[in-house]
C-alpha positions in Angstrom: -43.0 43.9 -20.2 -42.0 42.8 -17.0 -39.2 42.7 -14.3 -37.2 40.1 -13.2 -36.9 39.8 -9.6 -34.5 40.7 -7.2 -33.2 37.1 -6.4 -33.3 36.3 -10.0 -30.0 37.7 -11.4 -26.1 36.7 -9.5 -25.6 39.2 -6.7 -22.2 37.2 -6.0 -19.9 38.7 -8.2 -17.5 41.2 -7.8 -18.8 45.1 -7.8 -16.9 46.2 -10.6 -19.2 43.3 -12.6 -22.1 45.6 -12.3 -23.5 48.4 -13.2 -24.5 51.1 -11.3 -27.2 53.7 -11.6 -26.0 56.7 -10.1 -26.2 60.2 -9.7 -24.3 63.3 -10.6 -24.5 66.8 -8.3 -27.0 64.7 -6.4 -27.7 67.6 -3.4 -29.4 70.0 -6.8 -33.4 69.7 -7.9 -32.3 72.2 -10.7 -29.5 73.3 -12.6 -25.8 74.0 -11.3 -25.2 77.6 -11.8 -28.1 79.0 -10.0 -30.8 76.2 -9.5 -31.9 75.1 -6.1 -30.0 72.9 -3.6 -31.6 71.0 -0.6 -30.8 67.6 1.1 -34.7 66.5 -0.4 -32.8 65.4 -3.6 -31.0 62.8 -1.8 -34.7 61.4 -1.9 -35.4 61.9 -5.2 -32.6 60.1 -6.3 -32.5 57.0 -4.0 -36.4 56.8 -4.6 -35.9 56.0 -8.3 -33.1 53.6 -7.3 -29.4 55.6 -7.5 -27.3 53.4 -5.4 -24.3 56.0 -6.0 -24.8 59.4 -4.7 -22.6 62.4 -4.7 -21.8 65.7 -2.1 -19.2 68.1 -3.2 -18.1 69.4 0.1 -16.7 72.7 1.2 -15.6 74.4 4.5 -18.9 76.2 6.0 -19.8 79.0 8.8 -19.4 77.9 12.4 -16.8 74.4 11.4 -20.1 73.1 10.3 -19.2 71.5 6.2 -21.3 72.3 3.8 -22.3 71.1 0.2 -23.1 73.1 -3.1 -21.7 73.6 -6.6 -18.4 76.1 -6.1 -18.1 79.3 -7.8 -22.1 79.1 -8.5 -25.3 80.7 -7.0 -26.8 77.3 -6.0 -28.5 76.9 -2.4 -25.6 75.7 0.0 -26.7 72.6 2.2 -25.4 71.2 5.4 -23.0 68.1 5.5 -24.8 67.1 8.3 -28.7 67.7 6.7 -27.3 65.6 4.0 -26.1 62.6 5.7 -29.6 62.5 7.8 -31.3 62.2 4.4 -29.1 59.5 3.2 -29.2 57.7 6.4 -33.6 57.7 6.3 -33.9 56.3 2.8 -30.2 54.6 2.3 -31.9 51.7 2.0 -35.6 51.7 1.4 -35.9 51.2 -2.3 -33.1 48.8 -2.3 -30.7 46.7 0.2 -27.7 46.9 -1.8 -24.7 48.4 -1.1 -24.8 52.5 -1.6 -22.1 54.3 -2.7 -21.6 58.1 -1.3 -19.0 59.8 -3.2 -17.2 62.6 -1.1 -15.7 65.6 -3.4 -13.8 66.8 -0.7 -12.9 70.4 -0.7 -12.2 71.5 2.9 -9.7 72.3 6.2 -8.4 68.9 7.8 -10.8 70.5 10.8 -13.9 70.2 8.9 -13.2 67.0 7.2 -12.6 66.0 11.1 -16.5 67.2 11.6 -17.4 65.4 8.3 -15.6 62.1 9.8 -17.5 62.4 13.1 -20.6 63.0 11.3 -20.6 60.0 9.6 -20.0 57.8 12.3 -22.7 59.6 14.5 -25.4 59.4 11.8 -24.8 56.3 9.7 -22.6 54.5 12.7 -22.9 50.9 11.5 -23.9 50.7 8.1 -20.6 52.2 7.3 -18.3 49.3 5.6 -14.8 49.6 7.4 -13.6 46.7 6.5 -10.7 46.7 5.2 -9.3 44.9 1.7 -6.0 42.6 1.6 -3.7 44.4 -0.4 -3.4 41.1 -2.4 -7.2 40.9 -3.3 -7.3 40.2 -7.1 -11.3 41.3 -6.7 -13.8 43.5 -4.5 -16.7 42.1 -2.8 -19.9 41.6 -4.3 -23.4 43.4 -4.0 -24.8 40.3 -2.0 -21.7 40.4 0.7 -22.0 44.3 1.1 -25.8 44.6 1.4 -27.1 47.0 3.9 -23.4 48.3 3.8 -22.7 52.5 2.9 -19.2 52.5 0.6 -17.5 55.9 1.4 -15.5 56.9 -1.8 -13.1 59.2 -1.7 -9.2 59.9 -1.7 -6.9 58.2 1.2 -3.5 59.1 2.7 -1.1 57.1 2.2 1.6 55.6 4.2 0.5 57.2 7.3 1.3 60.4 5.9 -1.0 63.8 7.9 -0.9 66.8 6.4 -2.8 70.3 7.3 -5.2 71.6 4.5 -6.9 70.1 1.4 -8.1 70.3 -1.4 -9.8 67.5 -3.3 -12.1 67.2 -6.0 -12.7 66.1 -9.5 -11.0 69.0 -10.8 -7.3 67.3 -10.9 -8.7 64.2 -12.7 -10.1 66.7 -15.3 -6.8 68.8 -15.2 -5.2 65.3 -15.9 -7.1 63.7 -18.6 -7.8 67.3 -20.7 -3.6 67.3 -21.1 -3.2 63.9 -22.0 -0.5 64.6 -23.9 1.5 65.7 -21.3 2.8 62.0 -19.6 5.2 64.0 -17.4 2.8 66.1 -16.0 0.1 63.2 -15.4 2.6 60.9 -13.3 3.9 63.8 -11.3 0.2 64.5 -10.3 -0.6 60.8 -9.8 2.3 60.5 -7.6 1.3 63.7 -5.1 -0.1 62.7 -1.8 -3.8 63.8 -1.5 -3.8 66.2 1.7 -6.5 65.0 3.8 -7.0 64.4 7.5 -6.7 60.6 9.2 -9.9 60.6 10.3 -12.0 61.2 6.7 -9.4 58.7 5.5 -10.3 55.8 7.4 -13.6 55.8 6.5 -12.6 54.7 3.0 -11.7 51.1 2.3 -13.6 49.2 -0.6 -13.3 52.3 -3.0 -10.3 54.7 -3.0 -10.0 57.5 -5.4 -7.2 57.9 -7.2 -5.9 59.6 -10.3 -5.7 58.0 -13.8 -2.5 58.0 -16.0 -3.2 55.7 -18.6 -4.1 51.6 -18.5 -0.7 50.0 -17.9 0.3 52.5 -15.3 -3.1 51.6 -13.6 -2.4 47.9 -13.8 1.2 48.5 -12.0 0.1 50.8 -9.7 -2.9 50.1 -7.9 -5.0 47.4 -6.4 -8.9 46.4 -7.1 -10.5 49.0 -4.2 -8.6 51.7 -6.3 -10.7 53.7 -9.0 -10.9 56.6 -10.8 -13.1 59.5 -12.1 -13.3 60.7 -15.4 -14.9 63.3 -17.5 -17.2 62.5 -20.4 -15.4 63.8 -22.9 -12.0 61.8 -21.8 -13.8 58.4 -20.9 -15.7 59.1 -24.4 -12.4 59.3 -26.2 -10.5 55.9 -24.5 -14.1 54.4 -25.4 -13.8 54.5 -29.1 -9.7 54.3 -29.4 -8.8 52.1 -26.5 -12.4 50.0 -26.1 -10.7 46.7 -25.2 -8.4 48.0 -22.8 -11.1 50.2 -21.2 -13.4 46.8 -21.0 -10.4 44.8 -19.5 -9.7 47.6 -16.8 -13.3 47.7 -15.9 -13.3 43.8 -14.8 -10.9 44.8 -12.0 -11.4 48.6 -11.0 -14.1 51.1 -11.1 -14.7 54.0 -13.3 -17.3 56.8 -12.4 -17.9 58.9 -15.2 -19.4 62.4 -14.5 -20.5 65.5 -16.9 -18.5 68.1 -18.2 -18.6 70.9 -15.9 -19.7 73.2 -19.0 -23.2 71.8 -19.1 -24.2 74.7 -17.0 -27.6 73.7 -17.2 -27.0 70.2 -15.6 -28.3 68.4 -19.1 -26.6 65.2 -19.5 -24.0 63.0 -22.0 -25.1 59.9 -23.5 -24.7 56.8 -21.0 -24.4 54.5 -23.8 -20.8 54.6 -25.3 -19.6 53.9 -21.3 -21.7 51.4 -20.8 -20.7 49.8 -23.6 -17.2 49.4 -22.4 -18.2 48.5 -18.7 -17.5 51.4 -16.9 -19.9 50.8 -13.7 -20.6 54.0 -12.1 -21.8 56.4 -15.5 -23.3 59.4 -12.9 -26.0 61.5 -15.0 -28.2 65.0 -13.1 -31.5 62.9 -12.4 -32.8 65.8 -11.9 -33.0 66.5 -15.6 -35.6 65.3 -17.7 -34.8 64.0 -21.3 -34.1 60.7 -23.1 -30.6 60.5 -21.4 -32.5 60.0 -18.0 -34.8 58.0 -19.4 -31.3 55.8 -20.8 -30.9 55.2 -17.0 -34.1 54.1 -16.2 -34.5 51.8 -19.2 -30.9 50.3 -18.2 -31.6 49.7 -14.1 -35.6 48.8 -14.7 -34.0 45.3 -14.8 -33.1 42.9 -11.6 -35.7 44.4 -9.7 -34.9 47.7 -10.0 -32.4 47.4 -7.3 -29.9 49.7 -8.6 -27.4 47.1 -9.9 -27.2 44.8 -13.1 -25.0 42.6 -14.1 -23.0 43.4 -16.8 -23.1 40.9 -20.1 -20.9 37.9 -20.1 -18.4 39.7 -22.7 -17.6 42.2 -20.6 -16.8 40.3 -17.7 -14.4 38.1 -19.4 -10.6 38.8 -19.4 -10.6 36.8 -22.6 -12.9 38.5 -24.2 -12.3 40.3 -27.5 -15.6 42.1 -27.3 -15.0 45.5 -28.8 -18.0 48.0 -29.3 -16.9 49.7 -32.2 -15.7 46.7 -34.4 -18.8 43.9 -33.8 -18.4 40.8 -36.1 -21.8 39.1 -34.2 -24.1 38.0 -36.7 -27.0 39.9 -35.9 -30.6 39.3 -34.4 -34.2 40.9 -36.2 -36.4 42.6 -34.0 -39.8 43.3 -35.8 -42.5 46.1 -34.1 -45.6 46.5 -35.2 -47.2 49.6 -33.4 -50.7 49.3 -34.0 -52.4 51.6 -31.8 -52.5 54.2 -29.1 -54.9 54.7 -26.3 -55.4 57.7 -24.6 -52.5 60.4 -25.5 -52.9 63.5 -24.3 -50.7 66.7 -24.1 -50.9 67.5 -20.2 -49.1 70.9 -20.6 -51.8 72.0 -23.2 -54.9 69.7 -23.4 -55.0 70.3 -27.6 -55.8 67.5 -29.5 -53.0 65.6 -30.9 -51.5 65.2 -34.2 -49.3 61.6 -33.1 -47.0 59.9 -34.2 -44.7 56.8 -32.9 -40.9 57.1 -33.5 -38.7 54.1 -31.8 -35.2 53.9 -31.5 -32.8 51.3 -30.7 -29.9 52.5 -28.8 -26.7 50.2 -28.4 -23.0 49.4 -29.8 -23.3 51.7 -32.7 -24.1 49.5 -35.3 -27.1 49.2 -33.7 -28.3 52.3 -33.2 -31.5 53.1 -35.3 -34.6 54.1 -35.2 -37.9 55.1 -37.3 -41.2 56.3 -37.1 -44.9 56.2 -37.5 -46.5 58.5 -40.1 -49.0 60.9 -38.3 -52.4 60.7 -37.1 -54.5 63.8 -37.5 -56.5 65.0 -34.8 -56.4 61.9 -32.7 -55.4 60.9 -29.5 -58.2 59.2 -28.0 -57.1 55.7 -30.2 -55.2 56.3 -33.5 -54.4 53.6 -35.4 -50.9 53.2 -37.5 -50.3 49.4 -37.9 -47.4 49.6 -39.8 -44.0 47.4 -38.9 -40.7 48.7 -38.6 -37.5 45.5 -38.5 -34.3 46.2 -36.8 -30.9 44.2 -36.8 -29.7 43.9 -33.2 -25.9 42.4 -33.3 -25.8 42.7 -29.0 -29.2 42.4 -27.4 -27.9 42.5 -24.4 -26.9 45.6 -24.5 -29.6 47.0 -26.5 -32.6 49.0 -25.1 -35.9 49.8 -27.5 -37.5 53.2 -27.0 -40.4 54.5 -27.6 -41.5 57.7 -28.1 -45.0 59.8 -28.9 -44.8 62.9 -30.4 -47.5 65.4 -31.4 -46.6 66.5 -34.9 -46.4 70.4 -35.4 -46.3 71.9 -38.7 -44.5 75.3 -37.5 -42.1 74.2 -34.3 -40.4 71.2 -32.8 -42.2 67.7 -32.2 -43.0 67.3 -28.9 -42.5 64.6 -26.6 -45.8 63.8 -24.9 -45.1 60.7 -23.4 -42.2 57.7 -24.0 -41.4 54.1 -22.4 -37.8 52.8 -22.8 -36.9 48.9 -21.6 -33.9 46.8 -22.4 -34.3 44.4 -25.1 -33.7 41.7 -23.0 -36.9 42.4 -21.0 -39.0 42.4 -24.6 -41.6 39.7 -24.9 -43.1 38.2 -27.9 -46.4 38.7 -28.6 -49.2 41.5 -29.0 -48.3 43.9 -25.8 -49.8 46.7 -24.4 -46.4 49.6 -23.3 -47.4 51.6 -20.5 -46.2 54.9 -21.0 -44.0 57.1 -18.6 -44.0 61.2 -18.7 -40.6 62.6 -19.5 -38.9 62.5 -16.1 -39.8 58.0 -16.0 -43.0 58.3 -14.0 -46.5 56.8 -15.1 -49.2 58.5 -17.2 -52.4 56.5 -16.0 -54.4 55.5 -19.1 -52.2 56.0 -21.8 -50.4 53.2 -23.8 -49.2 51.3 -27.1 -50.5 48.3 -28.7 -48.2 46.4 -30.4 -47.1 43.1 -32.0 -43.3 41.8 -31.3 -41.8 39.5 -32.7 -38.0 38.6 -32.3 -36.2 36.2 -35.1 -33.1 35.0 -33.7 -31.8 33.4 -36.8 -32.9 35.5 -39.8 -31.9 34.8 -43.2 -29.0 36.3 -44.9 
């Protein structure tokens, strides 16, 4: 299973043609009500190649900003701490352009200190250029590399005002009365209260509130784009799919987790994807086959944090729609053969395994089925048996796997799973090296299998 290179995939499009792995709550290693906070995370995530991070900013002690989860018992962090982290590894695992997203809940004084932080600390890797106002698109990956995108809010018609308050919060407010068109357009048409200086720093990728599609289209201009919770962007997804896919050729959408997952577990990436919304932010912190979604999806190109998205949803004449796929479809046949040294590392008992593989895509492709189970065995059981899936949009398409140990009187567990996109698969007998629950290696330990991909099979 392998990579494709950097160079090998067109870095020359416009941003909003790509997808972008990202992060959600980025400054937590644990959980949002009382888990731990610490600039460290910045690490994590740009190690396993976010190239959208997030800081939720309030006013601290002494004019100094500070970032943490409000209204929780999570670690507070300094603005400053934060933006020496993101400056030291910005770049490192990729060159591509990195998104910080500013949640900005603080006095016009202390945005003022967040400004002149920034400039101190990441000085010239800052993009200030500014976008015509009659751009029909933004600038690619290739033209911003090495560049930091501020996202954020932005006065308006040199309008200054004294205090703020800015966060996801109104967007929420916004899209959870949907009903209410009155409301929404009021909102929409408030000025954000922020101070000149913060504002400047924002050019390719303004945050501004979402009414609905057409109001979008008349309103705003490509380095515009909004925020959305799951639930909402979930719900214009399956009722307004083409629309959502022919908004996302021009703007960006960041989707981010309902703010009742108190425990920082994640939504499913997929149905966003789907409909080409770039910027799907998950808690990377948090292990489980969502994360593992993220991985499969940005292993690709490199691993450079961006991937262009399929043909069909960078169109504007595309009819593509998710939920109503006339493709004729694709077979995919697995044989999973063998295993090589499974283990349980949390227990050391012997295992009882079994294989199960899913297929998660548009939904008429999502499947999946199993292995039976292997008694006693995890030095090299053997299965051979062949499971056939009909895949109607590879390219959207990724094939997990997963090893469980079977247990008669609790839950399966996971003991170790590898997820790829199916347009990485290759033909053949292959050995799939398999990842721990949180994407990283387990030495040793792999499948054996037999693929084989049918791209015209018979009615």
């Amino acid at each position: 299973m392998r990579r494709a290179s950097p160079s090998s995939r067109n870095m020359n499009q416009p941003l909003s043609h790509y997808f972008i792995n990202s992060s959600h709550n980025t400054y937590l290693l644990e959980d949002q009500m009382v888990g731990r906070g610490t600039a460290e995370a910045y690490f994590h995530a740009l190690d396993i190649g976010c190239r959208c991070v997030e800081a939720d900013c309030h006013d601290g002690d002494n004019g100094k900003p500070i970032v943490y989860h409000k209204y929780t018992l999570v670690d507070k962090v300094l603005f400053e701490d934060v933006i020496r982290s993101v400056k030291q590894h910005a770049l490192k695992t990729s060159k591509y352009p990195l998104i910080l997203s500013l949640e900005v809940s603080c006095s016009v004084e202390q945005q003022d200190r967040m400004a002149e932080i920034l400039k101190e600390l990441l000085g010239d890797l800052i993009f200030t250029k500014s976008i015509s106002e009659d751009a029909e698109r933004l600038p690619s990956p290739e033209e911003l590399k090495g560049k930091v995108l501020i996202r954020g809010s932005k006065l308006r018609s040199h309008k200054i005002v004294k205090e703020a308050s800015i966060d996801e919060d109104e967007n929420k407010e916004n899209q959870e009365n949907a009903e209410n068109k009155e409301n929404r357009e009021r909102k929409a048409s408030e000025h954000p209260k922020i101070s000149k200086q913060l504002s400047d720093l924002v050019t390719a990728f303004q945050k501004v509130t979402f009414v609905n599609f057409e109001h979008f289209r008349e309103n705003y201009k490509c380095y515009q784009g909004t925020s959305m919770v799951e639930a909402y962007a979930e719900v214009l997804a399956k009722e307004q799919g083409a629309e959502f896919i022919k908004h996302n050729l021009k703007y960006m959408t960041r989707v981010y987790p309902d703010g009742v997952r108190f425990a920082s577990s994640n939504y499913d990436p997929m149905p966003l994807w789907n409909v080409g919304c770039q910027i799907v932010a998950l808690n990377v912190q948090t292990r489980g086959e969502e994360l593992q979604m993220l991985h499969a999806r940005f292993m690709d190109n490199g691993g450079c944090g961006y991937v262009l998205k399929p043909s069909f949803l960078r169109d504007p004449n595309s009819c593509f729609d998710p939920y109503n796929v006339t493709r004729r479809p694709i077979e995919l046949r697995l044989r999973i053969v063998s295993g090589q040294q499974l283990m349980n590392n949390s227990t050391r008992d012997i295992l009882d395994p079994f294989v199960r593989v899913r297929i998660c895509g548009v939904p008429i492709d999502n499947a999946e089925q199993k292995t039976g189970v292997v008694d006693n065995n995890g030095f090299n059981p053997i299965w051979n048996q062949t499971f056939t899936f009909q895949i109607h949009v590879p390219e959207l398409a990724i094939v997990h796997f997963l090893v469980r140990d079977h247990d008669a009187h609790s839950s399966n567990d996971t003991i170790a799973q590898f997820a790829l996109p199916f347009t990485s698969m290759q033909q053949g007998y292959r050995h799939v090296y398999l990842q721990n629950k949180l994407c990283q290696p387990l030495p040793m330990s792999s499948l054996f299998v037999y693929c084989e991909i049918d791209n015209d099979p018979s009615p």
